[in-house]
N, C-alpha and C positions, 0 to 999 in steps of 0.2 A: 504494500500500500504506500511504500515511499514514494514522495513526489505527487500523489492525490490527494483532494482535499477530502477532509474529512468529514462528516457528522456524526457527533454524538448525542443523544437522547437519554434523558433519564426517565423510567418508566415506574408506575407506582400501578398496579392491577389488583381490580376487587373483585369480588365474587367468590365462588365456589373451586377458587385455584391452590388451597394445600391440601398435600395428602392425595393427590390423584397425578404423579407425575410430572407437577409443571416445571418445576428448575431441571430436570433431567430432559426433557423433552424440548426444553427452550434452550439447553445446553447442545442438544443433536441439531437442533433448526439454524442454531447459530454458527456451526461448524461447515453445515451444507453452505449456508449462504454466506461464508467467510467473511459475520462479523464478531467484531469482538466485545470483550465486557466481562459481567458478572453477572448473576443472579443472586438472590437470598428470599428467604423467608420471613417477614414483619410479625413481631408480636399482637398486632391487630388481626391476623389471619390472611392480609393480602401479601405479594411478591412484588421484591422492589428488583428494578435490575436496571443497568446500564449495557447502552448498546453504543456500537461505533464501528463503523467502516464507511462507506461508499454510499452515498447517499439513497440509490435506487435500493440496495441492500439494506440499509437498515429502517427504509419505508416498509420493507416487505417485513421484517421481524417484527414491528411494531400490527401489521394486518394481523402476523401469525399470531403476538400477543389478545389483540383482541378477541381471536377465538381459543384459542390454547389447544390443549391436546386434548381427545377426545372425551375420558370424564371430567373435566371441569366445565365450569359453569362462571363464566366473563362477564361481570355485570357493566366494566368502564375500565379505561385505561388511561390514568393521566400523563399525561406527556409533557415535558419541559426539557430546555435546552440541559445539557450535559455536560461533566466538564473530565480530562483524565486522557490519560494515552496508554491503552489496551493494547496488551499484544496475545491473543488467545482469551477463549471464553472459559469461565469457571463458573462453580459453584459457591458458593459461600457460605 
């Protein structure tokens, strides 16, 4: 990604998203679509995560986040600018 601009986004997702796969499944989405970040899990029950690559990439992990992986249940996904320089996706 040297030499492309970057976007990062910081994501805050509510709904039915612990305990059904979603930081492992947003970990797999984020590798296919070579962006980077973190995920974690919020003591309120939602998932916070940071994303960053390539703009049209991390539009699309931000689509993925609003629906998640197949058992959860997406009520909203806040979006705000981001800030950090990712090299590979984790968990947290």
């Amino acid at each position: 990604m040297t030499g492309t601009l970057l976007k990062t986004l910081h994501l805050i997702i509510h709904g039915h998203v612990q305990g059904v796969c979603f930081r492992n499944s947003m970990q797999e989405e984020a590798e296919l679509l070579g962006v980077a970040g973190w995920v974690r899990n919020l003591p309120d029950r939602s998932v916070e995560a940071m994303v960053q690559g390539e703009a049209a990439t991390v539009d699309a992990m931000v689509r993925w986040a609003q629906r998640g992986p197949m058992m959860a249940n997406v009520e909203r996904v806040d979006v705000a600018p981001g800030t950090g320089n990712y090299s590979g996706f984790e968990i947290r």
